[in-house]
VMD Tcl script that builds the backbone (N, CA, C; Angstrom):
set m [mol new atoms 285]
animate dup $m
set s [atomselect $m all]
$s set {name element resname resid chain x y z} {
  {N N UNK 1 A 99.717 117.713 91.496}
  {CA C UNK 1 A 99.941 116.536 92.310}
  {C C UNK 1 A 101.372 116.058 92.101}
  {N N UNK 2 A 101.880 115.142 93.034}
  {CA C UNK 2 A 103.126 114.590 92.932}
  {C C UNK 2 A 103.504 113.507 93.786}
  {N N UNK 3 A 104.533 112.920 93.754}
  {CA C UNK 3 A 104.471 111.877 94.541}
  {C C UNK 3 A 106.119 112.482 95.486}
  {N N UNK 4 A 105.764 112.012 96.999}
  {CA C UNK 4 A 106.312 112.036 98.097}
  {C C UNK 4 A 108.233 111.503 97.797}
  {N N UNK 5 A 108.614 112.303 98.155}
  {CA C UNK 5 A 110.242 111.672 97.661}
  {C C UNK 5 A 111.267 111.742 99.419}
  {N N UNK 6 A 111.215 110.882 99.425}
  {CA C UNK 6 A 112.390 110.941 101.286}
  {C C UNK 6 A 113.814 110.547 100.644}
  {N N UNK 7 A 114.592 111.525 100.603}
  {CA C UNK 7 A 115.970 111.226 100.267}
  {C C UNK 7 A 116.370 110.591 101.612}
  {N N UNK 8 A 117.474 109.894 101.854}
  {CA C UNK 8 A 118.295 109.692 102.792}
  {C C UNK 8 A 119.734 109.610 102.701}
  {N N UNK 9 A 120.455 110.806 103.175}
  {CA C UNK 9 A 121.907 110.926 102.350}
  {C C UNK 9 A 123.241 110.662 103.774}
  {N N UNK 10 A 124.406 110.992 103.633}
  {CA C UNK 10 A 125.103 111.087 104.252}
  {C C UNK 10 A 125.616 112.808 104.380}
  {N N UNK 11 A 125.924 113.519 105.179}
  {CA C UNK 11 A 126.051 115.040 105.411}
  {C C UNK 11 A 127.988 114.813 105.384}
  {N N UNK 12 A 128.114 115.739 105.433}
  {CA C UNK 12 A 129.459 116.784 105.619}
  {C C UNK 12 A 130.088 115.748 106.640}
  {N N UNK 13 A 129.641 115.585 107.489}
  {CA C UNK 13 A 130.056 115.595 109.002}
  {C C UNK 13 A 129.588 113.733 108.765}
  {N N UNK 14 A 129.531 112.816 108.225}
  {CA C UNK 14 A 129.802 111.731 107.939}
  {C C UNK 14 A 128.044 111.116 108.931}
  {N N UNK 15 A 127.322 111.646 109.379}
  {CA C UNK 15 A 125.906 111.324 109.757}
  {C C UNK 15 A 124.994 111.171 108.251}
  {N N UNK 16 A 123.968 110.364 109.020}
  {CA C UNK 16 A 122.797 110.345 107.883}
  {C C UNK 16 A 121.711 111.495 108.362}
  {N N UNK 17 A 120.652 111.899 107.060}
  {CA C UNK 17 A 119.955 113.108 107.369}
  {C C UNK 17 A 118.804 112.330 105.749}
  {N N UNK 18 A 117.716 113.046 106.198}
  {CA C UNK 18 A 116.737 113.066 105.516}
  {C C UNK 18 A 116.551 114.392 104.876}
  {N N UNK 19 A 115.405 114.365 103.618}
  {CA C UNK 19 A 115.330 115.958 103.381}
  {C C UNK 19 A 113.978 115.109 102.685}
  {N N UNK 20 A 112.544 115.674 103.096}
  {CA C UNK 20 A 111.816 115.314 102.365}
  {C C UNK 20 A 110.955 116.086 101.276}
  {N N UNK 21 A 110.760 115.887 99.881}
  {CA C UNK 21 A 110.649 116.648 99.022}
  {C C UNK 21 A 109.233 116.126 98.244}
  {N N UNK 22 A 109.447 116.138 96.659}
  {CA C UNK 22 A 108.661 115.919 96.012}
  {C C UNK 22 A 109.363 115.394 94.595}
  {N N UNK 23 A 108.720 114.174 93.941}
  {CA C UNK 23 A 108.892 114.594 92.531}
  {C C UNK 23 A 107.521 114.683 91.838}
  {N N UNK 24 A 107.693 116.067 90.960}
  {CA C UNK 24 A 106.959 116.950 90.293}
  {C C UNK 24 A 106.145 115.716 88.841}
  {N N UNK 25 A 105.065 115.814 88.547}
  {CA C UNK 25 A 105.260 115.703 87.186}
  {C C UNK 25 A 105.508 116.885 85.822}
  {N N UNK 26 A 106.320 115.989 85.362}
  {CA C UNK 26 A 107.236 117.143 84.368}
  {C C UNK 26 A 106.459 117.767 83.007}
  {N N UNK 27 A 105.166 116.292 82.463}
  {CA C UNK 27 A 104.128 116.867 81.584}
  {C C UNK 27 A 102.968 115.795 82.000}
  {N N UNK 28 A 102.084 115.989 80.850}
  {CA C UNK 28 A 100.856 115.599 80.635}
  {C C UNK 28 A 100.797 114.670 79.403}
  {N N UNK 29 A 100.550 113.414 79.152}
  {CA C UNK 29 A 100.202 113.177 78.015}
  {C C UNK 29 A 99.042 112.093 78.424}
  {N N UNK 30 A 98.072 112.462 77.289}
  {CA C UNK 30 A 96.471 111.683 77.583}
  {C C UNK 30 A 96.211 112.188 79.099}
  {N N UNK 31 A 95.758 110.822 79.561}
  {CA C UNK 31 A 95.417 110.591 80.833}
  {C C UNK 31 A 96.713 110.095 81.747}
  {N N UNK 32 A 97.878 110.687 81.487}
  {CA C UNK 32 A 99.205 110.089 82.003}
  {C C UNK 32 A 99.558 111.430 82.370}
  {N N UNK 33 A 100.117 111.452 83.776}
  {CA C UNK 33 A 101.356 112.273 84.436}
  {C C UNK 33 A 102.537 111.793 84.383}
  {N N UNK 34 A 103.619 112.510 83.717}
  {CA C UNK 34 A 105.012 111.810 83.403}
  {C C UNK 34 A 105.705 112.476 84.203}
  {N N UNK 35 A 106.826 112.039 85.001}
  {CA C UNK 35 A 108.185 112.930 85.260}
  {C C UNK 35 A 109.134 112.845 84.486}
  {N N UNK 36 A 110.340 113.454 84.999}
  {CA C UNK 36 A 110.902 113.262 84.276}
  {C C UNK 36 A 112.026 111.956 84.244}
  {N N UNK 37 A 113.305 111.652 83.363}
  {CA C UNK 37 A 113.347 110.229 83.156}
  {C C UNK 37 A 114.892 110.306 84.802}
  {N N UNK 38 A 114.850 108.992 85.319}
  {CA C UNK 38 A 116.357 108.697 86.015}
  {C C UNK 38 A 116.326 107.822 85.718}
  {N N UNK 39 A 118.033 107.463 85.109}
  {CA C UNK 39 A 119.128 106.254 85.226}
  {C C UNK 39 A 118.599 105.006 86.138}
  {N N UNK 40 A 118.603 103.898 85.222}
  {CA C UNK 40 A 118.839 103.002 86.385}
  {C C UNK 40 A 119.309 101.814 85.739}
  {N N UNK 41 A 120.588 101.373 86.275}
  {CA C UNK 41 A 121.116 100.366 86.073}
  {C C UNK 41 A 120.676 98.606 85.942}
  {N N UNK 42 A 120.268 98.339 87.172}
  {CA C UNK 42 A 119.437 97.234 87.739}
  {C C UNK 42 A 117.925 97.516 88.455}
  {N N UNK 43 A 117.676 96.602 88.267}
  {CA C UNK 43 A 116.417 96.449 89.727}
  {C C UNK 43 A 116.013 95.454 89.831}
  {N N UNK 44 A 115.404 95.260 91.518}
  {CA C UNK 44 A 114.818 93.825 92.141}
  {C C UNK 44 A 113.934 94.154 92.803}
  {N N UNK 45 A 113.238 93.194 93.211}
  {CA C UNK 45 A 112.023 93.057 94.080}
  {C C UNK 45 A 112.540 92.672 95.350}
  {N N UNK 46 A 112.182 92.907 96.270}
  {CA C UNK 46 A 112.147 92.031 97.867}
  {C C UNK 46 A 111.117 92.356 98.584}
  {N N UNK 47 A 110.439 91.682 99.368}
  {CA C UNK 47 A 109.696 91.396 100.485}
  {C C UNK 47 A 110.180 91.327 101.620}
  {N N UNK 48 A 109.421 92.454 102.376}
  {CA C UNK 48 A 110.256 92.302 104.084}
  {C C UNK 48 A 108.975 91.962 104.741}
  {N N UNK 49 A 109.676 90.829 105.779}
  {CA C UNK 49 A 108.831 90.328 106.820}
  {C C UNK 49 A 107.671 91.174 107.476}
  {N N UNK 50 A 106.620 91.022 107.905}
  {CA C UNK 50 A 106.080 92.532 108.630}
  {C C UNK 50 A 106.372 92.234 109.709}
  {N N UNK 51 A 106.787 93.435 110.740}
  {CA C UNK 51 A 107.303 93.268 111.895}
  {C C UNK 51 A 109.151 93.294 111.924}
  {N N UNK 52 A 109.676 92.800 110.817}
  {CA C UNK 52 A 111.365 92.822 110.876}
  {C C UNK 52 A 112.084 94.032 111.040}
  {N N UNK 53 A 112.947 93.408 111.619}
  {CA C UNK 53 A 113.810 94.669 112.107}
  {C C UNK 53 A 115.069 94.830 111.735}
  {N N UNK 54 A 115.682 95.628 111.353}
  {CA C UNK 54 A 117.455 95.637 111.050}
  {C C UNK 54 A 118.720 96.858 111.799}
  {N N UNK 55 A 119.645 96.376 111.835}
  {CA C UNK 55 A 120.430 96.775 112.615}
  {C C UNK 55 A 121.382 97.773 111.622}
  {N N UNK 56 A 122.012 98.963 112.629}
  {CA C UNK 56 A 122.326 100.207 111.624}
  {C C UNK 56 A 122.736 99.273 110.644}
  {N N UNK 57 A 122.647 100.643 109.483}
  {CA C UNK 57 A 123.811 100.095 108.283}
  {C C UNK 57 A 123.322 101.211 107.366}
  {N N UNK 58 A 124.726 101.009 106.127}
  {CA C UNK 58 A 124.547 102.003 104.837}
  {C C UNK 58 A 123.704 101.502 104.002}
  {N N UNK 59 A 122.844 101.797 103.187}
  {CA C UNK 59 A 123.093 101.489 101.615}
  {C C UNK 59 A 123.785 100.957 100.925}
  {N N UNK 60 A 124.229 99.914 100.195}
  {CA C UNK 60 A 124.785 99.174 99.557}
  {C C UNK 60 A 125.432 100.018 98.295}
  {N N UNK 61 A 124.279 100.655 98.049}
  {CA C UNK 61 A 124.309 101.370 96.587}
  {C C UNK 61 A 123.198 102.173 96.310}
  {N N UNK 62 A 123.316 103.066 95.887}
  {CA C UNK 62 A 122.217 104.258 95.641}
  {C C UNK 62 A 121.026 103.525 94.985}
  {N N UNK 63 A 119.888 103.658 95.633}
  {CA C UNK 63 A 118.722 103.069 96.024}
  {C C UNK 63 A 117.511 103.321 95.795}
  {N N UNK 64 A 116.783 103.399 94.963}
  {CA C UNK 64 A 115.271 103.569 95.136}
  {C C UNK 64 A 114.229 102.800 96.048}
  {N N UNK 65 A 113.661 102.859 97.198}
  {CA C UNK 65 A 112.426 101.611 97.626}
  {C C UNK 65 A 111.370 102.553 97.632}
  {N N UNK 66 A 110.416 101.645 96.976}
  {CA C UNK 66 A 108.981 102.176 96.976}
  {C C UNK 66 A 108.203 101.039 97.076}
  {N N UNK 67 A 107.786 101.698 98.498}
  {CA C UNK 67 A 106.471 101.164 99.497}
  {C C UNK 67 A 105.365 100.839 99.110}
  {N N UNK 68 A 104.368 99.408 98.313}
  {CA C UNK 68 A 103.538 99.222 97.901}
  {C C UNK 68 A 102.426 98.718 99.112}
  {N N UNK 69 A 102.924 98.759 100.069}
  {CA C UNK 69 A 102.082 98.435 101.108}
  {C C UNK 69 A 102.937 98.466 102.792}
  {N N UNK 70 A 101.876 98.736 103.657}
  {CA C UNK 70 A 102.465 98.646 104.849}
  {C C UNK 70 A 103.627 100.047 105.229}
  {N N UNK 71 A 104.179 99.865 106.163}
  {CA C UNK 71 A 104.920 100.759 107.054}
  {C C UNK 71 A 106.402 101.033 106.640}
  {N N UNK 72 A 107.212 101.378 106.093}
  {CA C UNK 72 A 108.310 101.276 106.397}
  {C C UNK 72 A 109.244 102.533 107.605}
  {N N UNK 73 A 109.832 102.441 108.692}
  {CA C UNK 73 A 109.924 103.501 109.906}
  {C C UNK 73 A 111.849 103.365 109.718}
  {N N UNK 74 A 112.496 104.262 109.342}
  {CA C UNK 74 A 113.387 104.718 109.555}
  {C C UNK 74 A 114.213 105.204 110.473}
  {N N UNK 75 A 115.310 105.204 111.202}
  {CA C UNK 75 A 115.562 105.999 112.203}
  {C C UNK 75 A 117.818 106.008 111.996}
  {N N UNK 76 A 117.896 107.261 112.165}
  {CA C UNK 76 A 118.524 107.578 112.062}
  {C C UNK 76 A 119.651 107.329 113.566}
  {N N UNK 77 A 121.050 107.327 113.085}
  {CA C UNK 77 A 121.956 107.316 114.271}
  {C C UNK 77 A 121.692 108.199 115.809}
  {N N UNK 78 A 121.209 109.476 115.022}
  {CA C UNK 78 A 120.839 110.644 115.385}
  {C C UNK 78 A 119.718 110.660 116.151}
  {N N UNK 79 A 119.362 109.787 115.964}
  {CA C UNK 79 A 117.148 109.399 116.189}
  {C C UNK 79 A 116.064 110.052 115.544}
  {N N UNK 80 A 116.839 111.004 114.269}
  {CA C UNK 80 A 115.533 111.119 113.100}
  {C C UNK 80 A 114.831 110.148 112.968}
  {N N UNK 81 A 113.701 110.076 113.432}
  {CA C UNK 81 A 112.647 109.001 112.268}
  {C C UNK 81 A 112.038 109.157 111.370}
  {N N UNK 82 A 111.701 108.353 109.910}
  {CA C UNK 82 A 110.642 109.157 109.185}
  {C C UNK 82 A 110.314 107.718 108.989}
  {N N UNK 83 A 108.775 107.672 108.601}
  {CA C UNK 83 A 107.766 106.549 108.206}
  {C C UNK 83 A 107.036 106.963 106.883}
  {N N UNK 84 A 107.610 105.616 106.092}
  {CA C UNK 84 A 107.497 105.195 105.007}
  {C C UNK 84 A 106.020 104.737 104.899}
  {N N UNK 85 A 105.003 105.699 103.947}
  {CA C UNK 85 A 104.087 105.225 103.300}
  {C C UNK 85 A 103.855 104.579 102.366}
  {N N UNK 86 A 102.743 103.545 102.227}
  {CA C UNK 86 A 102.360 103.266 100.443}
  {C C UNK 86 A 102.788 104.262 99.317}
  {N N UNK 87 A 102.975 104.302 98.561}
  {CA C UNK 87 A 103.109 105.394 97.811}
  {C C UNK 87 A 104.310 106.147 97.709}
  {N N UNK 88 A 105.214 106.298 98.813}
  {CA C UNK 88 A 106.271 107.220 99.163}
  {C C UNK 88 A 107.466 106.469 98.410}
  {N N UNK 89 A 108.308 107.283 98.318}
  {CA C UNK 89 A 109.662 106.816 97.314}
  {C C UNK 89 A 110.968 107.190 98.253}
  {N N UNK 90 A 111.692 106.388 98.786}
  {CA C UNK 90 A 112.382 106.378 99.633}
  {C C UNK 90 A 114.030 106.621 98.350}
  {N N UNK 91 A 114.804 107.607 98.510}
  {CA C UNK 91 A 116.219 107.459 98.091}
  {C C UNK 91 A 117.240 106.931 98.826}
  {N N UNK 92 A 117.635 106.148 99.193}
  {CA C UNK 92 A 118.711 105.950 99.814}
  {C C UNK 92 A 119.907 105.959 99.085}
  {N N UNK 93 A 120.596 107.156 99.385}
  {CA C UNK 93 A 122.095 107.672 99.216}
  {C C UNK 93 A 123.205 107.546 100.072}
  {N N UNK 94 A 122.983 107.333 101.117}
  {CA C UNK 94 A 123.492 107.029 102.118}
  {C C UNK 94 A 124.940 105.800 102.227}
  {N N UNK 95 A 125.470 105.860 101.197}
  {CA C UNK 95 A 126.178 104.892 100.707}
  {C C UNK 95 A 127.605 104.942 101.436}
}
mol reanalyze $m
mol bondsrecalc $m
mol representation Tube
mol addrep $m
């Protein structure tokens, strides 16, 4: 098992692009699936409206959001879309 990973980066050619993957768990201990460890500087919480909408933009700063409920729908310059599940771990690199 593993949990759902949606990078969202910037390409070569200065567009955004998705690549959707996985992160693995790395062992077992007890009744625990571990991965393995990433860096992280800060973190916050926010709440988005249901229904809100936002207008293009980058990433601020390399990003983790993970979806504890509800929809999150993506769409690219390009008109990639991808939709954000409960559960799913969104990267935004896209900086």
């Amino acid at each position: 098992m593993a949990i759902k990973l949606i990078r969202l980066f910037t390409g070569a050619d200065g567009q955004p692009y998705f690549i959707v993957g996985k992160i693995e768990w790395d062992q077992l201990k007890a009744a625990n699936a571990v991965s393995r460890s990433h860096s992280a500087q800060t973190i916050h919480f926010e709440e988005t409206t249901a229904g809100a909408r936002q207008d293009w933009h980058n990433a601020p700063h390399r990003q983790y959001v993970i979806t504890l409920s509800g929809q999150l729908e993506f769409e690219t310059r390009s008109g990639a879309r991808q939709i954000i599940e409960p559960d799913d771990i969104l990267l935004a690199e896209d900086t």
